[in-house]
N, C-alpha and C positions, 0 to 999 in steps of 0.2 A: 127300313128300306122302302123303297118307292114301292108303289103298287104298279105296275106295270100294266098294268089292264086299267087305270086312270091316267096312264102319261098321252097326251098329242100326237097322233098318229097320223105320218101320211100313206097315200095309197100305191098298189102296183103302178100305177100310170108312174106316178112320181119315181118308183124303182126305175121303173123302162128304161127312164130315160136320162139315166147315167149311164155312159160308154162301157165303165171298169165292169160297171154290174152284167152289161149286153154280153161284153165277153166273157165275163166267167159262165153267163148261163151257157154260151155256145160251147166252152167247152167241158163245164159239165156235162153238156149231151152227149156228144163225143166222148166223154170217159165211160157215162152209164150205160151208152150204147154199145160200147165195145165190150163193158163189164158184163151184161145179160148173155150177148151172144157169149164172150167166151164158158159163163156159168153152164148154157146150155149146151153146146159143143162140148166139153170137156169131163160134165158127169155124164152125160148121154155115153162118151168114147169108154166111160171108165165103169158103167153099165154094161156096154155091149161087150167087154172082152172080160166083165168076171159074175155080171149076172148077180150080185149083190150085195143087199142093200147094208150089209156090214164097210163094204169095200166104201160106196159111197159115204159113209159116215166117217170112214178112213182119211178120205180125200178129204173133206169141209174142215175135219179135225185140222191137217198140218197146212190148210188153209186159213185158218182162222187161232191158231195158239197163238203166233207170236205177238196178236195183238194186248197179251199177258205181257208182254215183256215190251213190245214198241210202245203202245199207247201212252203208256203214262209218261214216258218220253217228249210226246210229242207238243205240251204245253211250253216247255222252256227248249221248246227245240224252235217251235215258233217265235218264241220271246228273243231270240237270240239271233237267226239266220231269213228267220222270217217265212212265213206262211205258203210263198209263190214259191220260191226257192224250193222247199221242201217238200210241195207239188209236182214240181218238174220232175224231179229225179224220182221222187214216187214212181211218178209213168213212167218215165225211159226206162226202169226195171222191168216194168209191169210188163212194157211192149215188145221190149228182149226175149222175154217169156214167152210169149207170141209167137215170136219169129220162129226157135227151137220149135215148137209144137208144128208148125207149119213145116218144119222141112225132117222131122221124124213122122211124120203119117205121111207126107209126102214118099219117105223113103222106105217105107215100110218096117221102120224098126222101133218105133213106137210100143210104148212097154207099161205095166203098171208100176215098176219104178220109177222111170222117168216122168208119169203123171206126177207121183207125188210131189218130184225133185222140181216141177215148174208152179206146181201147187204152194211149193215153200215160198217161190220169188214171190208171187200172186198175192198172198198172203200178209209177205211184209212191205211192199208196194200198197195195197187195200188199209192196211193199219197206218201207215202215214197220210193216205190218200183222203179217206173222210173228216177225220177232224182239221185238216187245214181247209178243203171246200167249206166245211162251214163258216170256219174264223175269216175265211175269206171276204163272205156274201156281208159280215160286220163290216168288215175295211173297207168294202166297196161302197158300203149307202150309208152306213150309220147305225144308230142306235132306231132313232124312230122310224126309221121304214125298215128294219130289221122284220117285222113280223110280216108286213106283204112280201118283202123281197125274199125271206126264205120259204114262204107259199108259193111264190111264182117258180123257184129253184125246185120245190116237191111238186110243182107242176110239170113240168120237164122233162123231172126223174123219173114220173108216174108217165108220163106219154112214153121213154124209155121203156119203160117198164112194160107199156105196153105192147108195145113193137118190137125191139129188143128182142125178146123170149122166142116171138114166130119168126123174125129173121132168122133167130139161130135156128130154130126146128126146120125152116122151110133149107136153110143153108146146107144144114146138115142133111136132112132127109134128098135133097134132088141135088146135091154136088158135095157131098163132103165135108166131116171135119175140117179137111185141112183148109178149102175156102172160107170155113168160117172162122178159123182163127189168121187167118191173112186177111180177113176183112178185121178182124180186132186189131191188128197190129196196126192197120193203115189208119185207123179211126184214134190210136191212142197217142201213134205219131203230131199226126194232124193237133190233137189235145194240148201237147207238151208245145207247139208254133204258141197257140192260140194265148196258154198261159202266158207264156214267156211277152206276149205283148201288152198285158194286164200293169205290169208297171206300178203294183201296191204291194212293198215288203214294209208292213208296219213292224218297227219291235219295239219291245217297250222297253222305256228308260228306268232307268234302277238301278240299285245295287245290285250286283251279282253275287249269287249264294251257290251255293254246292248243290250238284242234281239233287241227292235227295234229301233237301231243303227243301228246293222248290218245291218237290215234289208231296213231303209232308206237309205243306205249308198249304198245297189245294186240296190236300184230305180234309184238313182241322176246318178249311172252308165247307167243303160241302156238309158233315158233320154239325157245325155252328150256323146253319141257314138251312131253316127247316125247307120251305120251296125246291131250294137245292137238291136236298136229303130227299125228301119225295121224287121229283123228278131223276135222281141217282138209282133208288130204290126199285120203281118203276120198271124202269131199263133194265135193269138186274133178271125179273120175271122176264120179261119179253124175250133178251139176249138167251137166258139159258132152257126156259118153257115153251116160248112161243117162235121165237123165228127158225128153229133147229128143222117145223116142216117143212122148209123150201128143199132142203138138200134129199128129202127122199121123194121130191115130185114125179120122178120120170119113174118110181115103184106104180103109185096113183093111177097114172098115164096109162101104164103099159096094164095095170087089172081092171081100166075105166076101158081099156080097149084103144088106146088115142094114139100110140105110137107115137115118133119121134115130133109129130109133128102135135099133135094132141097135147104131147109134154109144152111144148112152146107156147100152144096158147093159154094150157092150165097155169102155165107161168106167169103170164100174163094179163090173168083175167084179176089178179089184186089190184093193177094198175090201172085199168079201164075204171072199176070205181072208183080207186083214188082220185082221177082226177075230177071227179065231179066231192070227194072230201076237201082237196084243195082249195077249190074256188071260193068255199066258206070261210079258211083262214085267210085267205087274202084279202078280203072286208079287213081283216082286223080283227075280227070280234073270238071270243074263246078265251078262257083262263084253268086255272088250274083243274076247277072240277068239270068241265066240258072234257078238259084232256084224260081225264082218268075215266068217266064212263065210257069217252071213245074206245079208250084201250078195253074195257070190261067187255064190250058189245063186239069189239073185234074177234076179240079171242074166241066167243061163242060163237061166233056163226063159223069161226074156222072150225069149233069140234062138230058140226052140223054136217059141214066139207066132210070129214074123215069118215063120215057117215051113207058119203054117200053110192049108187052104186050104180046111177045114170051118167053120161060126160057133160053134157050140156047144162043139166042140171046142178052138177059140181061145178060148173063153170060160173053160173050165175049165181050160188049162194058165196065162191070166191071174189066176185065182183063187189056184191054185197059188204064184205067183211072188209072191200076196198075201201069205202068210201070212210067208213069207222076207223081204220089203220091210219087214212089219212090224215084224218083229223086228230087223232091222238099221238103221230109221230111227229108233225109239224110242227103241233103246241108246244110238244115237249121239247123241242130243241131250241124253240124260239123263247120257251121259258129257263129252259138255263141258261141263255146267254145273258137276258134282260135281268135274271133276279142276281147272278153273278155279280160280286164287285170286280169293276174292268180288271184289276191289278192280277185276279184268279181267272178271269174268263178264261185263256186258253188252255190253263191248265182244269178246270173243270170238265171241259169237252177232250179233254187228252184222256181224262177219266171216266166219262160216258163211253168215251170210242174202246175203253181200258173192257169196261163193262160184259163188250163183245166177247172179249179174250176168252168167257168162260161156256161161249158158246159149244164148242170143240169137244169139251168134255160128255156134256148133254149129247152132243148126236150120236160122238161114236157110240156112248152106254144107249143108246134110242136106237143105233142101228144092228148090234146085239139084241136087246129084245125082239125089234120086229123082225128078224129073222126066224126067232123062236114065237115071240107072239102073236104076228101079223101086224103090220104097219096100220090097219086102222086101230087097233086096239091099242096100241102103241102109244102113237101119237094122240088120239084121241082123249086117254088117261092125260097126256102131259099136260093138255090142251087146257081140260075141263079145271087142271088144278091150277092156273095159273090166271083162268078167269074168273075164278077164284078170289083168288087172292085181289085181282084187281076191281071187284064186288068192293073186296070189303076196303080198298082204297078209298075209292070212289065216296063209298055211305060217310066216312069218317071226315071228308072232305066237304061232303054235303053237311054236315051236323055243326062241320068249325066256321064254315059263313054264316049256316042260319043264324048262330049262335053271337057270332058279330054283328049281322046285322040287328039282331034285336037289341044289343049292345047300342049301339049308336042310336037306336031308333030312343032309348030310355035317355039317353044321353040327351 
């Protein structure tokens, strides 16, 4: 298979300046935007009426399971009905869910059942919603500006990311829940326009085989392509050891002193460095072992975070751990798709997004203990073993180039 870090590369300019690309990034912001505020309004609402941090593990759970059961789905879901398609209706779930939430805090009957019960739309709306944005940002530019164009896409998400989080704290702290999910529902609306004018439902031509054909047929790929297997493997750590601390952010917040709105910007401060990790990938430059100590160096300075007991302070070692995240989650998406044979691409990314599914499990058992252990001790354990493991990625990644290139050099 091609080396993808030797193929012809063009740059973001080049991305810009295709229309399909302009629009999906417009409304990937509008999706991510709306995605942050409502993350923030909704565990904050589901904080304030049980006070813990079990509950919020409750909530991210039936937020994030059925990506166990969508995700892998969503490669010949793609292959078949196509990527936009399966976009659109993504959102119009997602923003329905919205709507509800908006006229039960409004009415004052807002309940932690019906959290959960908009938590489930959210959830299987998010698990269709990711992996066609990606496959999208393919169909839009190509293969060779595939690497700037999904750095300019995690530059976006990262600006999101950074705004996002204080919109929702400032939204929620000086007017309410309920305006903050009435601004998500108008933002995800707006979303589902913007796609619908994108106009790329690629599917691929084939034989067609039985779901799970397909479906076994992009396991034995990821499996039989080592690149693949690593960047799968990766994912794996991060999805169940490392992203599980965003859901108990607003615990952090509220012992860091920060309140609703503190919560916002600690939410926020991964994305202020992100975007200065972005701007790296969008050169082009990075391969597999750049991507794997990015992810090493992330994860530590996250258990540094857990450590800490100042705000600002927490603030700026999370910015930090930004810039590292970024550069390790861009590579890695933009390495599976390029090491991918096209015929598996979408079902590959159906099974990185699959990945997530096992997120759900980790938090609830992470939000049991740190009720009994304390959330930095909690977390901070998860943290350290996961950076870990992606050390010794990393080293073995380091040892298989040196190892080639001295190979070639005798050669």
């Amino acid at each position: 298979m091609t080396n993808p870090t030797e193929e012809p590369r063009g740059t973001a300019r080049d991305a810009i300046r295709l229309r399909p690309f302009r629009l999906l990034l417009l409304a990937g912001m509008g999706l991510q935007l709306g995605g942050w505020i409502q993350r923030v309004a909704l565990l904050w609402l589901v904080y304030e009426l049980t006070g813990s941090a079990a509950q919020l593990g409750g909530v991210a759970f039936v937020q994030t399971i059925f990506v166990l059961v969508i995700a892998p789905l969503t490669g010949p879901l793609a292959d078949q009905i196509g990527a936009r398609r399966s976009l659109m209706l993504a959102t119009t779930l997602q923003a329905l869910g919205a709507i509800v939430l908006v006229v039960a805090v409004t009415g004052g009957w807002a309940s932690l059942p019906l959290l959960y019960v908009v938590s489930v739309t959210y959830g299987i709306g998010q698990s269709v919603n990711q992996p066609m944005r990606n496959l999208l940002v393919y169909d839009a530019v190509g293969r060779e500006l595939l690497r700037p164009a999904l750095a300019l896409n995690a530059l976006t998400g990262n600006l999101m990311r950074v705004v996002g989080p204080s919109i929702g704290g400032i939204l929620v702290g000086f007017f309410g829940s309920e305006f903050a999910f009435m601004t998500q529902a108008v933002l995800l609306g707006a979303s589902v326009g913007v796609v619908w004018m994108l106009r790329i439902d690629v599917t691929r031509a084939g034989a067609r085989t039985s779901l799970l054909s397909e479906i076994g047929s992009g396991i034995g790929h990821v499996f039989s392509n080592p690149p693949v297997r690593t960047s799968i493997l990766i994912s794996f750590v991060t999805f169940t050891l490392v992203y599980p601390y965003m859901q108990f952010m607003a615990v952090f917040a509220d012992e860091l002193g920060g309140g609703a709105t503190g919560y916002g910007l600690l939410s926020s401060a991964i994305g202020v460095g992100s975007l200065v990790g972005s701007t790296y990938v969008a050169t082009g430059r990075g391969g597999m072992r750049t991507m794997l100590w990015g992810g090493a160096i992330y994860m530590m300075l996250l258990v540094g975070f857990t450590q800490m007991t100042q705000f600002w302070l927490a603030f700026g070692v999370l910015a930090l751990a930004g810039i590292a995240h970024s550069v390790f989650s861009t590579l890695n998406q933009a390495l599976l798709q390029l090491n991918a044979g096209e015929e598996y691409r979408a079902r590959v990314m159906g099974l990185y997004t699959w990945a997530g599914g096992l997120e759900p499990f980790t938090v609830l058992g992470l939000g049991f203990l740190a009720d009994k252990f304390g959330v930095t001790n909690t977390l901070g354990s998860s943290l350290a073993v996961a950076g870990v493991i992606a050390a010794i990625f990393a080293l073995n990644q380091s040892r298989t180039e040196q190892a080639a290139r001295r190979a070639s050099e005798v050669a």
